[in-house]
N, C-alpha and C positions, 0 to 999 in steps of 0.2 A: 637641310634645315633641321635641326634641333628639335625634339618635341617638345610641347607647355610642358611645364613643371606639374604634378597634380595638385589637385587643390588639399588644401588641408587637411577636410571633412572627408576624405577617400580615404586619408591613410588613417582613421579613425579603426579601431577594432569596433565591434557590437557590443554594444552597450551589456551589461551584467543585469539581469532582471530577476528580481526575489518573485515576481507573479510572472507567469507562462502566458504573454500576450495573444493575440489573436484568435482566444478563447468564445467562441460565442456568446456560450449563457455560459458564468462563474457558478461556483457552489452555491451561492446565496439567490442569483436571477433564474428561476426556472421559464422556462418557456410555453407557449401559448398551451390550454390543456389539450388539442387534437395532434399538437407536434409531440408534446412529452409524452402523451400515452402511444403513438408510435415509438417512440425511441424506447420505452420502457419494455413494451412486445419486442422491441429488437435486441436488448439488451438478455430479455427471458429464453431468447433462441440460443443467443450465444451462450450463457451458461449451460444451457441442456448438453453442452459435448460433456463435458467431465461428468456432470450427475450421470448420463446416460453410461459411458463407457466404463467407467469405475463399477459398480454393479453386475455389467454384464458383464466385467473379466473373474469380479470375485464370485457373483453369488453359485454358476453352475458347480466351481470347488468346493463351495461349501454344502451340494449338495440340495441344491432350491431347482425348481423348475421355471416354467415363464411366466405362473402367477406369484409366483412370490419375488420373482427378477422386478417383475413390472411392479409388486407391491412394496418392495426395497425403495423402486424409482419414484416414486411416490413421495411417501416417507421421509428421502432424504430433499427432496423440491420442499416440502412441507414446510422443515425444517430449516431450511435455507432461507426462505421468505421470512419465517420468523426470524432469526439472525441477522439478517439483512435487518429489517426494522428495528431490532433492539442497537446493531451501529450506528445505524445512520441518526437515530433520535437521541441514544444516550450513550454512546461509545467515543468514537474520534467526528463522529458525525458527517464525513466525510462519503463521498460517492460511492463506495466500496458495496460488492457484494461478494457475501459471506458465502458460501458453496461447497462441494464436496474437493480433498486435496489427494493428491497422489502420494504426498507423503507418506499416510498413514497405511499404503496401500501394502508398503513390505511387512511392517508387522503384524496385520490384517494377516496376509497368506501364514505369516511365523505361527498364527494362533489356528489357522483352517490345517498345516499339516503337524499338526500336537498330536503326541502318540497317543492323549488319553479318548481319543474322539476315532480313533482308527479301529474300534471296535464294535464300532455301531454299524450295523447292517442297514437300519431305513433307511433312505435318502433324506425325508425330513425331518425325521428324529434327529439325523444328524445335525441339520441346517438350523432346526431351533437353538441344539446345545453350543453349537458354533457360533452363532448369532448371542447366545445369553455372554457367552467368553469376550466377544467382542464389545461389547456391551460394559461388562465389567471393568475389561480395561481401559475405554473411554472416561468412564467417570471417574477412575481413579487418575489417568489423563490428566483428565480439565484440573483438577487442584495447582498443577503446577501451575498452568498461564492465571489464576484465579489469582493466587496468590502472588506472584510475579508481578500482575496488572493493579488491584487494588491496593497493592500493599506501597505501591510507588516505586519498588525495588528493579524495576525495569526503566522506569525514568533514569536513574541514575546511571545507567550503562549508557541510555540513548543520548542524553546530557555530552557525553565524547564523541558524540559521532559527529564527523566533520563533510561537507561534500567530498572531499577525498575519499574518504572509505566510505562514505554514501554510495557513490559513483560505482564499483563496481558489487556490490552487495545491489544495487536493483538495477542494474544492466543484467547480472546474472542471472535474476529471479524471471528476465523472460529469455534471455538468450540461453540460459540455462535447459528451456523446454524444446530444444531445440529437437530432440530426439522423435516429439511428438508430431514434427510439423511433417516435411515432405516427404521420409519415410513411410507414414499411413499414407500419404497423397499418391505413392506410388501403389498402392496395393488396390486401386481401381482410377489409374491417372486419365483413363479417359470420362471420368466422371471430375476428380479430385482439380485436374490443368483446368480447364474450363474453369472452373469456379475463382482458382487464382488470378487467370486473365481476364475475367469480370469483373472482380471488387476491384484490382488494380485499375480497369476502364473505366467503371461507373464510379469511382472517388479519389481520382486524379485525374484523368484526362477528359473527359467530359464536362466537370464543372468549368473548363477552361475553354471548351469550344461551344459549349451552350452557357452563357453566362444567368441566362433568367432562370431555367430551373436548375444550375449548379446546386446551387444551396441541397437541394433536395435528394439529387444522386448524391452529392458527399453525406449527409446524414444519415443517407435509408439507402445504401451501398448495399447490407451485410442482406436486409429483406429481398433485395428486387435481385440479387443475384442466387438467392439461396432458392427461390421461388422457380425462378428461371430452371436454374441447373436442376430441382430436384425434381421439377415435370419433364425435366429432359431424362432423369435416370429411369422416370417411370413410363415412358416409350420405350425405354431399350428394353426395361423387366415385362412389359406386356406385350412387346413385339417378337419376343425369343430370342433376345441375343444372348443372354446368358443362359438358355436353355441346356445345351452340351458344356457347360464350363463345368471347372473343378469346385468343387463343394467350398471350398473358402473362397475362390474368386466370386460364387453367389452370396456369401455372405456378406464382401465386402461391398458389392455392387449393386444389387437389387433392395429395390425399394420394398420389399414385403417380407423379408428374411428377422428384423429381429425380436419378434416373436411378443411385441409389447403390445399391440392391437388387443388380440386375441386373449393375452392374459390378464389386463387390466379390467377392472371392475368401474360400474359406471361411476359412481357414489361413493366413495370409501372417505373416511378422516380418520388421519393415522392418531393414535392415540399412545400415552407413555406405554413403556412397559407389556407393548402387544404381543410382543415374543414369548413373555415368560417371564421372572425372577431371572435379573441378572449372576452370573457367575464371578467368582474373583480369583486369581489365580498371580502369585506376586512377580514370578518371573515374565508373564505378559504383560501386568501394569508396569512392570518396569519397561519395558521393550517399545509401548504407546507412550510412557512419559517422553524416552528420549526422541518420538516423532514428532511429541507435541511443543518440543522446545526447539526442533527444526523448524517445525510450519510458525512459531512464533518470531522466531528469526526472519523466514521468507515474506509473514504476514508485514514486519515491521519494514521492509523495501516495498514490498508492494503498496501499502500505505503512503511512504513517500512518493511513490511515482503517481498513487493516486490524487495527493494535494498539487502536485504537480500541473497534471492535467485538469484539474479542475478549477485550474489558475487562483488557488489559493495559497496564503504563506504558506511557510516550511512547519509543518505540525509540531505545537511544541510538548519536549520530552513528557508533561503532564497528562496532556493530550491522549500521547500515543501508549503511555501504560493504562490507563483509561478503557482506551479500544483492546488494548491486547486482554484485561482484564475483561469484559465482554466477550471477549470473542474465546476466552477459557467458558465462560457462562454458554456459548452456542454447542462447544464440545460437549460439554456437560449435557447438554438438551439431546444430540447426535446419540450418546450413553443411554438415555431415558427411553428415548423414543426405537430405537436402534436401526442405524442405518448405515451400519457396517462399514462406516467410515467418518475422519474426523474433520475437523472445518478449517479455511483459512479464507486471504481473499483469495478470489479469481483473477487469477491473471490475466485472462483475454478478457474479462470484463474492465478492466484497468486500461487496457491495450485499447477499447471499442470508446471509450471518453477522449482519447485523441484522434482515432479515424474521425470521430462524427464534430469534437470540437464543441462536445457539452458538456461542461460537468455541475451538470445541475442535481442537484441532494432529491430534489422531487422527483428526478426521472428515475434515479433505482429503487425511491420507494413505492413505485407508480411498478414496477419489475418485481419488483419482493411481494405486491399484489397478486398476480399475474403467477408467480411461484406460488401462493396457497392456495387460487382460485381451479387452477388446472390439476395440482396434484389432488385436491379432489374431487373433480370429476375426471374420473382415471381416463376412461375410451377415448377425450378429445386429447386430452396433454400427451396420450401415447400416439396419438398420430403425429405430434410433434416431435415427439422422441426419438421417432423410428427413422429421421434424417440419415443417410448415407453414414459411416463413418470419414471417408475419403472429402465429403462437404465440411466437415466440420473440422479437418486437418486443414484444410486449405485456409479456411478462416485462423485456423491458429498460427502459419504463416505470418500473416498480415500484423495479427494483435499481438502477439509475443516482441515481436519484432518494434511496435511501437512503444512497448514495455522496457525492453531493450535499451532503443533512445533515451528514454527519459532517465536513467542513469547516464549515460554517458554526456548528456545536458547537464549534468552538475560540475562536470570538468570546469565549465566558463567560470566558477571561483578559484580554479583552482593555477597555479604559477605552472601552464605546460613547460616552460622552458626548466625549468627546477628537476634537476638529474635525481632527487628524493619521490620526488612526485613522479619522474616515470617508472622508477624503479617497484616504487610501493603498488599504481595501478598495472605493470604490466605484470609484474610476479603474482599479483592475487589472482589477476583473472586467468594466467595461466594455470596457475594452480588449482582454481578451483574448476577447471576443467579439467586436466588432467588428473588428480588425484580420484574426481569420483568415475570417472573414466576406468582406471584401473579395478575399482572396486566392483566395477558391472561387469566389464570384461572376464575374471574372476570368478565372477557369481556364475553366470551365462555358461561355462566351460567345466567347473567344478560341481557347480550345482551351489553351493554354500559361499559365503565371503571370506575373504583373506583373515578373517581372525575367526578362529576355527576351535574353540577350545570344551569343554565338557560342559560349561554353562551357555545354556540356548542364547538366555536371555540376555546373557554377557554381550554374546556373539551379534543377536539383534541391534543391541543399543549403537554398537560401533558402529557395525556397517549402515544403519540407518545414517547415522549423522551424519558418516562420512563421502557416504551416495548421494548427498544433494551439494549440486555445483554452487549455489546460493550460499547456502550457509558455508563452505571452505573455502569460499574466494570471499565472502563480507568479511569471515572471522579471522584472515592474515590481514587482509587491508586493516581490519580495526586495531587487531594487535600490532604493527608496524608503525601504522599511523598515530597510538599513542605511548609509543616507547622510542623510535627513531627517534631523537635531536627534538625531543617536545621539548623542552626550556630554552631552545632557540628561535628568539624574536623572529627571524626570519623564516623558518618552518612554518610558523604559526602563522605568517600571512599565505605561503604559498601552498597550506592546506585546504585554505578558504576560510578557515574556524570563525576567524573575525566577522566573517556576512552574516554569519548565522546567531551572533552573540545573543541580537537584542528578540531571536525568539526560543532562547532557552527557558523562559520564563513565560506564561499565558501572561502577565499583565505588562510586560514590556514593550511590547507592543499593541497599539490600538486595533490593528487587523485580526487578531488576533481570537480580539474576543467576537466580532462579529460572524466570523466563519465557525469557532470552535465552540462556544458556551452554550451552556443545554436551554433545550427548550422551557417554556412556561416556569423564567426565573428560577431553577431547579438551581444554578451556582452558589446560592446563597447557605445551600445545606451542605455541599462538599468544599466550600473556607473555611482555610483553617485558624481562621482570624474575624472578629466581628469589625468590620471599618469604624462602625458608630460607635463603637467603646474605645476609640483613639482619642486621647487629653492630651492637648495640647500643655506644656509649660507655661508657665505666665513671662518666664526669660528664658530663652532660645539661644544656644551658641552655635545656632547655624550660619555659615553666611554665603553669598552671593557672589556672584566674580561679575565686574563690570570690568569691559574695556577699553577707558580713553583713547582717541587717535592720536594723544599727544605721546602716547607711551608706548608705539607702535612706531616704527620706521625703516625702510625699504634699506638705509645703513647699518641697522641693528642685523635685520636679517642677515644681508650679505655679510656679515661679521662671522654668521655662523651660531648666536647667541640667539634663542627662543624670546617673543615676547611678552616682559613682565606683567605678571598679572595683580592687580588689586584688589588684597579683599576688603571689605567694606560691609560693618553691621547686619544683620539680617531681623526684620525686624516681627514679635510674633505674629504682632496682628495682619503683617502681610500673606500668612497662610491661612489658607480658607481651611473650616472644619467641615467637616459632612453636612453638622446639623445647620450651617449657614451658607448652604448653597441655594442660589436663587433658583427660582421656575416652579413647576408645579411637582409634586408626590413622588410623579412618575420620571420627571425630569434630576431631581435628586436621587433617588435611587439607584438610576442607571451611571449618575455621576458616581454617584459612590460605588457600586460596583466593580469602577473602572481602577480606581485605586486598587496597587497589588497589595495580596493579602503576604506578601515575604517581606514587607517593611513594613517599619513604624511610620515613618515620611518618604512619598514618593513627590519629588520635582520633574515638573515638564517642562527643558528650556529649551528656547526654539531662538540660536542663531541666524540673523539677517542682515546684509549687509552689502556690497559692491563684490566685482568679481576681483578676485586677488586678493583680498585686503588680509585674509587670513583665516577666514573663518576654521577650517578643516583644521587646520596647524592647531588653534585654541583648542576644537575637540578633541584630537586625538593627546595636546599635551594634557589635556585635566584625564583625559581616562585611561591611555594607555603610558602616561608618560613620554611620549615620542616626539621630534618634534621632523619635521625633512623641509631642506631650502628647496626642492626638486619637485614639490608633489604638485600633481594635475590638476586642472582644474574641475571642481568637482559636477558629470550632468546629475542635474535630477536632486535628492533627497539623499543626505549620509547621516545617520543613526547610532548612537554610543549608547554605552549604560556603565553605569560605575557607582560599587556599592562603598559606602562610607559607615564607619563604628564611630558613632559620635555622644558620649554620656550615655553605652550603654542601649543604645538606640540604632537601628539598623533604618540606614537613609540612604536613597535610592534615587538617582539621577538617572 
């Protein structure tokens, strides 16, 4: 006997989602205050791997001891909280926390072994004048992303970016870190295994066989197992096991090894310019510029993966030069303050918005608290500090790896079957693994990178850019992705560009503004347009598309022939002005707001009708010109925008 035929609804693909469903709390819903100030302490642990590790690799080269390590760590938490709050209120506004980057960490070492500094016999003589160098070149730094971000000039590039070369530009930004994850895990895996086959237990399999307190192991995973496993490292450090070990296997393993206890002061608040009068020196600022335009690159995928999981739209390009222009303003502060290293996001803080499935804006500034309250009081935040290296590799497993996904989630706009589109994702991300592959390999063996010439600084700028797998797998996909076959209609659907049209623009869409516009009505001073000085004409040669069912028919179609549209007067007084929209003050204002400030006239038309009748066909003929006898029927919501030059007047559908 024959099996049933399946039913229809099976062979349905999953539906295309502009918001990332089964999000808990969105950007906008924060969560009860006892849950979000835990997830904001869990969020504060997870950043502590990078603030922590970055410091204690740099500062003993440059010659600092464990109070100045611990005073660095300080410093740069301080600073991070700050940052974190100037994003989340005036940047992209988005869940992101701002933190210390690995980036900036190779031209860091390029400025600790400068030969002008190899003659100083202190250790801390040394460590100030190396500290003021760094210092210097941060702030000269931040001009770039400063200017980049404010000026809009990085909109314009983000404006091309399609999920196609989305997709592997923040797949890489966490699969990229891959270096960092199970290799440290091994360097104390019977502390580091544990901790992975915990989170793994307590936020996938257990919210599945305990369904009442699921919710709870999946949120507060990253706490109860970090708690767990780091009272289990410290039986093994006070029991003796690592009594006879080799001097690095104590450092990697025992709880009482990194020396931030002991150094940290109880009360300290870092202040500018504590080091000293920064130093400037042009081949270093050169060498941090070209980190700072890496970590702006990394910053600007991580950002997407951020809106992503925080089940908000796709950040629009306005948006995201905004944040990158902010987040040059936290390097700048990193310069000031000196913390021997530059800012971007966090990526396992990106990665921890999808384990827990909140991406609520109040939980990282609830975190970015918690960064300025502990770095100064140095004794408690350094017993935090002093976590295992091997715990916090393990965690970076987990959260890279969801970081990872969330690029590779952009694919579903994009035509897999399209031999362009595998071509474009599989060559980038090969690429941008292999290329900076070579360049470490290189490094590691010769001492120096594959471009080796008499200018230091030459030689920095390259091998930085070209060492991060992020930025040379984004920057082939983006450059493939807008010079392959871009005038071809077809490319352009199965890039995905199309899904993303209607948020190249903050007012093109309504969501838009909810998730991204500053706080306490602050928009109205960065439009570039006053809505209320809009005059209308007293005659209008706008018009309207109505259309009859009598001028529509199931024989026209099949003919092959689009259906004719009518236009038909448009009349002034049908468009409402700002200053005559009904409700109260506050109810006008927000209307008018909503109007984009890129047009003279913006229409909202909203398509309703039976299934089949045509609707999709009418949109896409008035916007893109297209018409198809073939096309699906449409679930959900489809969205156009189409700009019109009419007397001189830019009008906006």
């Amino acid at each position: 006997m024959a099996a049933p035929a399946p039913k229809q609804e099976e062979l349905q693909p999953h539906a295309v989602k502009d918001q990332l469903p089964a999000v808990s709390y969105c950007l906008t819903s924060p969560p009860p205050w006892p849950e979000a100030i835990l997830l904001g302490f869990q969020h504060y642990l997870v950043m502590l791997g990078t603030t922590v590790i970055i410091p204690t690799a740099l500062v003993p080269q440059m010659g600092g001891n464990n109070e100045e390590k611990a005073r660095v760590i300080q410093t740069l938490l301080f600073v991070a909280g700050i940052n974190t709050l100037l994003q989340s209120f005036l940047g992209t506004r988005l869940p992101a926390v701002i933190g210390g980057s690995y980036t900036f960490v190779a031209p860091t070492i390029s400025i600790i072994v400068a030969g002008r500094y190899n003659g100083i016999a202190d250790p801390h003589e040394k460590f100030l004048r190396i500290m003021r160098g760094t210092q210097g070149a941060l702030i000269v730094a931040s001009t770039l992303q400063i200017i980049l971000g404010f000026s809009g000039l990085w909109r314009i590039v983000v404006r091309l970016l399609s999920p196609l070369s989305a997709a592997p530009l923040v797949a890489l930004v966490g699969f990229g870190l891959y270096e960092l994850g199970f290799s440290s895990v091994a360097k104390c895996v019977e502390i580091g295994l544990p901790q992975i086959i915990l989170m793994v237990a307590l936020s996938q399999y257990i919210p599945n066989l305990a369904p009442l307190m699921g919710i709870a192991f999946e949120r507060f995973a990253i706490i109860m197992s970090v708690a767990l496993v780091w009272l289990y490292a410290f039986f093994l450090t006070v029991g003796g096991a690592y009594k006879n070990a080799a001097p690095k296997t104590q450092f990697h393993c025992r709880t009482d090894r990194s020396g931030l206890v002991g150094g940290a002061s109880w009360i300290s608040v870092p202040y500018p310019f504590q080091w000293g009068a920064p130093t400037f020196d042009a081949g270093e600022a050169f060498a941090m510029m070209a980190a700072s335009f890496v970590a702006l690159v990394e910053s600007t995928g991580a950002f997407i993966a951020v809106s992503r999981y925080a089940s908000a739209t796709p950040c629009p390009p306005s948006v995201m030069s905004r944040g990158i222009g902010w987040q040059g303003v936290g390097i700048l502060l990193d310069g000031l303050f000196g913390t021997a290293n530059g800012s971007s996001v966090s990526v396992e803080n990106a990665g921890l918005l999808g384990l827990t499935r909140v991406g609520s804006r109040r939980v990282i500034q609830i975190s970015a608290g918690f960064m300025i309250f502990f770095s100064i009081l140095g004794k408690f935040g350094a017993v935090f500090a002093s976590i295992p290296g091997p715990i916090v590799a393990a965690i970076y497993c987990l959260l890279f790896a969801y970081v990872g996904m969330a690029g590779v989630g952009f694919l579903q706009f994009c035509n897999l079957n399209s031999f362009r589109t595998k071509f474009i994702v599989g060559f980038s991300v090969f690429m941008g693994l292999s290329v900076p592959q070579y360049f470490n390999e290189y490094t590691s063996v010769a001492g120096y990178g594959p471009v080796h010439t008499h200018s230091r600084w030459f030689n920095d700028m390259i091998n930085v850019v070209f060492s991060s797998k992020a930025f040379v797998g984004g920057a082939v996909a983006y450059l493939l992705d807008n010079t392959l076959h871009r005038h071809d209609s077809s490319a352009r659907k199965d890039r995905g560009h199309h899904f993303w049209d209607r948020f190249r623009s903050f007012r093109t869409d309504p969501r838009s503004e909810e998730f991204y516009s500053l706080p306490f009505n602050l928009n109205k001073y960065v439009k570039r347009a006053n809505v209320g000085e809009i005059k209308l004409p007293t005659t209008s040669p706008l018009v309207s598309f109505r259309f009859p069912s009598d001028h529509f028919s199931p024989q026209i179609a099949r003919r092959g022939h689009p259906p004719p549209l009518r236009l038909l007067p448009f009349r002034p007084r049908e468009i409402t002005e700002p200053n005559r929209i009904r409700g109260s003050p506050r109810r006008r204002s927000e209307m008018a707001h909503r109007m984009d400030n890129e047009y003279d006239y913006l229409f909202k038309i909203v398509l309703i009708g039976d299934s089949g009748v045509g609707k999709s066909n009418i949109l896409s003929r008035f916007t893109r010109n297209e018409f198809c006898l073939e096309s699906k029927s449409t679930i959900g919501v489809e969205f156009a925008t189409r700009t019109l030059q009419i007397n001189a007047a830019q009008v906006g559908f």
